[in-house]
C-alpha positions in Angstrom: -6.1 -47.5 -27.1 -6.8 -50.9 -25.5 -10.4 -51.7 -25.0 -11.8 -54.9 -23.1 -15.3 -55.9 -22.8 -16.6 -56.9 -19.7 -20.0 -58.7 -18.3 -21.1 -55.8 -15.7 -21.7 -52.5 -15.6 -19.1 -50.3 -13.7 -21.5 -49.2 -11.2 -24.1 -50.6 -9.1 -26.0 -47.7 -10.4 -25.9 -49.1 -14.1 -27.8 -52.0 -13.0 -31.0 -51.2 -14.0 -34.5 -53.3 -14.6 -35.9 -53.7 -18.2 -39.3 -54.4 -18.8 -39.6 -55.7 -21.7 -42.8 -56.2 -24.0 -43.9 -59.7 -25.6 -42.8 -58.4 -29.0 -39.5 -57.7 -27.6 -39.9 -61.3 -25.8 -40.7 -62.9 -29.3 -37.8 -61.1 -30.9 -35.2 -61.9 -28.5 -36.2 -65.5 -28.7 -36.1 -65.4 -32.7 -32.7 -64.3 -32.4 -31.7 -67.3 -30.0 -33.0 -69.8 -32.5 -31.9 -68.6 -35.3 -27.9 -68.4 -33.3 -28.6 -72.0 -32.6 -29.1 -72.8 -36.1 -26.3 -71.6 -37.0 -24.0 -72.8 -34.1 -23.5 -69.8 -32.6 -23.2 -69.1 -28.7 -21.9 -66.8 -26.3 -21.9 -69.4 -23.4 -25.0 -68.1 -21.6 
């Protein structure tokens, strides 16, 4: 089986809103760092 990855949802009904908390905030931006340290991207 053949699987692709794609950068939407299938529906308009997967598109949801996140609210996210400033631990989640500070964790998501440790994660960016530490990918630009070590020269990885995803192009966004």
């Amino acid at each position: 089986m053949l699987k692709k990855i794609i950068n939407h949802t299938k529906t308009q009904c997967g598109m949801r809103k996140l609210i996210l908390t400033e631990n989640a905030k500070k964790y998501i931006q440790m994660a960016i760092d530490r990918n630009r340290e070590l020269g990885i991207s995803d192009g966004d």
